[in-house]
N, C-alpha and C positions, 0 to 999 in steps of 0.2 A: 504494500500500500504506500501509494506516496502523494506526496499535495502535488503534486498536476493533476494524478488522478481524483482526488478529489476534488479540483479545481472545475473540472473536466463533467463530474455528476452534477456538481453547480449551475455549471452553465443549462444543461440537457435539461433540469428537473426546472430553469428559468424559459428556457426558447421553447421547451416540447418539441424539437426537430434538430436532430444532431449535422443536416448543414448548416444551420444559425448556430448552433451551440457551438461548432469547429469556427466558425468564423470569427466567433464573440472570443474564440481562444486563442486566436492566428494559427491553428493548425488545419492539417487536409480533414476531411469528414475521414477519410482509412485510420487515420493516427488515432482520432479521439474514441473511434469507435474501438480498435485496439485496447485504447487503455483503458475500456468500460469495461469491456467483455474481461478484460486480464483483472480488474478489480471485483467484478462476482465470481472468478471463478475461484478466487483469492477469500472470497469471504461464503462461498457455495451458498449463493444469495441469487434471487434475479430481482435488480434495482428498477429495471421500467419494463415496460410490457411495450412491442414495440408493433403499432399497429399503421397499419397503408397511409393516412393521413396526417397522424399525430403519435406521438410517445405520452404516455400514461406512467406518470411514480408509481410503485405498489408502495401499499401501506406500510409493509416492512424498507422500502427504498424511501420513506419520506422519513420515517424511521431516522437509518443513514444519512442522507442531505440534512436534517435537521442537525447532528451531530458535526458532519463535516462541516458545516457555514460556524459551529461553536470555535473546532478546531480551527481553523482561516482566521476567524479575527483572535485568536491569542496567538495564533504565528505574526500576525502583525502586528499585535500588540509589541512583541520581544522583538522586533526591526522597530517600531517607535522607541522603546525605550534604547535600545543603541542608538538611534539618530540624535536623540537627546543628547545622551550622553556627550555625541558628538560637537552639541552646542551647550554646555551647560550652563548658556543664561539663558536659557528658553524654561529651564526646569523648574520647578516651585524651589525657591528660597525659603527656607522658615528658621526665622532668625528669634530670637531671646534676648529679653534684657529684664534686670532688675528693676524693682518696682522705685526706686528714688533713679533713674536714668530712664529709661524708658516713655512715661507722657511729658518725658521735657525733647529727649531726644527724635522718636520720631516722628513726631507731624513736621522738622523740618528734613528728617533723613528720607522719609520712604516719599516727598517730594524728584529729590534730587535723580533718586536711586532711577525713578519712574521716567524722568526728563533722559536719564542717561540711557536705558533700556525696556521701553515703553510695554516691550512683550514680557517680562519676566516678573510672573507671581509672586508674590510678597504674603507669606501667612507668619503672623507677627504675635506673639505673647511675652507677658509680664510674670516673675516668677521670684521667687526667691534664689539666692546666689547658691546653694547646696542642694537643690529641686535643680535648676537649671542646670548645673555640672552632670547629676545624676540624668538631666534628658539629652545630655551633647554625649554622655558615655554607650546610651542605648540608642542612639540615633535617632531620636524622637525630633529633635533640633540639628542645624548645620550649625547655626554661629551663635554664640552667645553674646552681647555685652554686658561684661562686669567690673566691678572696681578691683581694683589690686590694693592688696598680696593677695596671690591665690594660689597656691602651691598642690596641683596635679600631675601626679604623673597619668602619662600618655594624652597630655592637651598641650596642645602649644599657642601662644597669643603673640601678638600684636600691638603696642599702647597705641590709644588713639589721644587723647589728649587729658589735661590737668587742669582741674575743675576747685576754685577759692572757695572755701567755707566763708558762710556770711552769718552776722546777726541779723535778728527778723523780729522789730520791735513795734507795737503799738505807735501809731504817730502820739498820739496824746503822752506817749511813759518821758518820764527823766531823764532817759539815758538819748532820746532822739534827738536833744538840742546837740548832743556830743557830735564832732567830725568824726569820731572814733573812737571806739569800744576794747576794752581789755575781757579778757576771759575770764578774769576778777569779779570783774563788773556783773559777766552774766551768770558767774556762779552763785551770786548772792539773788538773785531774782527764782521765781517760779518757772523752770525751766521746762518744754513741752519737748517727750521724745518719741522715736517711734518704738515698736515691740521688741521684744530680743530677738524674734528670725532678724531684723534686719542688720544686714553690717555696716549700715550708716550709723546706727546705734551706737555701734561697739567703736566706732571713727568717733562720735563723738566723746565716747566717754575718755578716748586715749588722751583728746587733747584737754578736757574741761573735766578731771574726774571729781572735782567737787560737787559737778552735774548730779551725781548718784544722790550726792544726801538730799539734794533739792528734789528730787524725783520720789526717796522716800517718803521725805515731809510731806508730800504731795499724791501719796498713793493711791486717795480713789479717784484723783484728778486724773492721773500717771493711765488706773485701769481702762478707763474710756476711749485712750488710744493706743489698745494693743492691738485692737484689728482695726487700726486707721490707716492713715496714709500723710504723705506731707500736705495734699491737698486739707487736709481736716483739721494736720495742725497750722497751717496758712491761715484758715478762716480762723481759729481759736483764738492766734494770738489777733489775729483784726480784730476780735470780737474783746480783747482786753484780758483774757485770762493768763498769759504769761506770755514768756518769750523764746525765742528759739537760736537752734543753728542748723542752716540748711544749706546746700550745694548753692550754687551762684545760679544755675539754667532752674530751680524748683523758685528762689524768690524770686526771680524776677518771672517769672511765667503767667501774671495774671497783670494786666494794668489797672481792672478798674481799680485795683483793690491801691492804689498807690497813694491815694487821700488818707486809709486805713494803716495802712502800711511803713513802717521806715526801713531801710537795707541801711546798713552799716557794716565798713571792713572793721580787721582787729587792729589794734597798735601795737600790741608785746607779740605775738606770732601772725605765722601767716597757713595757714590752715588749710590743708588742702587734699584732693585726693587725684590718683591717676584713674581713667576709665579704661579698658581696654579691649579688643574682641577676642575670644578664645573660640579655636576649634578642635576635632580631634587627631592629632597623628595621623596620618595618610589618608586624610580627607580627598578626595576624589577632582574638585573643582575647585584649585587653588584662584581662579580668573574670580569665583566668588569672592574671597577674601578680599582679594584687589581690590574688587567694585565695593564693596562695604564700605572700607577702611578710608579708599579717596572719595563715596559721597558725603562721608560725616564729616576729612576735610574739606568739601565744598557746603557746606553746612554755613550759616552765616548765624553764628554764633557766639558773639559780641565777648561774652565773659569766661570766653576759656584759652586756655596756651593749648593749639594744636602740635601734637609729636609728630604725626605722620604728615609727612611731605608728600602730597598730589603733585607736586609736578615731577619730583625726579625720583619718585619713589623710593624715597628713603627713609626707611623705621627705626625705629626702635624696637629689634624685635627679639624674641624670647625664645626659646625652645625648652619645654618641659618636656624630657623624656622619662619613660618608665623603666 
């Protein structure tokens, strides 16, 4: 049995006349009828009844043609997915980022990505940084972006760039008339943080750990936003209840809120984190990487030190092996 021949029952059980059928195949009517007769005698079957005017399927031949047109489109299916492969920005992209990068980073990245290669699907989720590693290890994900340090073996990354921790104060508080904030300053205030999955959390505790007793003193405040977000503790501190530290792309991410709002940098440190994209060891479509890493630098994003260099593609780049 072979797919001409089944190509060949196709056509017959479509034309009902095996000169339209040979014709619809480019071959002679001897040839296709050949390979009819050598494929019942192959399966001791008779697949049409062959009468003066027309060909008639038997019910066991519709049988067969029903299976063979299943077989034909999974043989093409596996020629599509190699043609793919062949172009692998044709293929769904499903990229990952963390939940404090992510609603700042891509409404302007999956613009870019879109302008640069208008055909290539973008399936996009937000995750936590130990959930996401565990979806790039089982291939649930191609690329993640997370902040560094992230020490895996068998992922290797990429920095994409370095992102200023800011304060984020009530316009109405004390400290807003200030040009400039110490870490001092914010550790004696009611501090708003997010849950312990996050590793913005555990960034801020490194830099502000007097953060923690502020957090205690404040614990059913603290409980409210464990399954929050920056967005919740953004409106919190508008709304006057304490104050924060966030990435520079999450405060500035809302304008109305700028009346409510003050951003302030630090005066004794400078606070900051690397973001970076990680993928797995012998990932398949490195041309992906590429395109990620130069749409976020073409990214027009006021408040960060880009590392990767779009034009002359030059990284900072990491190899984590296992």
């Amino acid at each position: 049995m072979t797919l001409t021949e089944l190509r060949y029952i196709l056509a017959v059980a479509k034309e009902r006349h095996f000169g339209k059928a040979a014709r619809a195949c480019f071959v002679s009517q001897p040839t296709l009828s050949l390979g009819i007769k050598k494929l019942e005698d192959e399966l001791d079957a008779i697949l049409f009844e062959r009468g003066p005017k027309e060909i008639t399927v038997t019910p066991l031949g519709r049988q067969v043609v029903d299976q063979a047109e299943k077989a034909l489109r999974e043989v093409n299916a596996i020629k599509d997915i190699v043609k793919r492969n062949r172009d692998p920005l044709k293929m769904p992209v499903r990229i990952g980022a963390i939940y404090t990068i992510g609603p700042y980073l891509f409404p302007g990245l999956i613009p870019v990505i879109q302008d640069l290669f208008p055909d290539l699907p973008l399936l996009i989720e937000e995750n936590f940084t130990h959930n996401l590693i565990a979806r790039l290890y089982h291939g649930d994900i191609d690329v993640a972006i997370l902040s560094e340090p992230f020490d895996e073996p068998g992922l290797e990354s990429v920095s994409l760039y370095e992102e200023p921790f800011v304060a984020l104060l009530p316009t109405a508080h004390t400290l807003s008339n200030q040009t400039m904030v110490s870490i001092d300053d914010i550790s004696k205030e009611t501090v708003l943080l997010l849950g312990p999955q996050h590793c913005f959390r555990e960034q801020v505790l490194e830099i502000c750990p007097k953060c923690f007793h502020s957090m205690a003193e404040n614990i059913d405040l603290q409980n409210t936003l464990e399954g929050g977000s920056l967005e919740t503790i953004r409106y919190m501190v508008a709304s006057g209840v304490g104050v924060t530290i966030l990435p520079a792309t999450a405060a500035c991410a809302e304008k109305y809120a700028q009346r409510l709002l003050t951003i302030r940098r630090f005066s004794d440190i400078k606070p900051h984190r690397r973001v970076a994209l990680a993928w797995r060891k012998g990932f398949p479509r490195p041309q992906v990487i590429d395109l990620i890493a130069r749409a976020v630098a073409e990214c027009d994003i006021s408040c960060i030190s880009m590392l990767f260099d779009a034009n002359h593609m030059k990284t900072e780049k990491k190899r984590v092996f296992s």
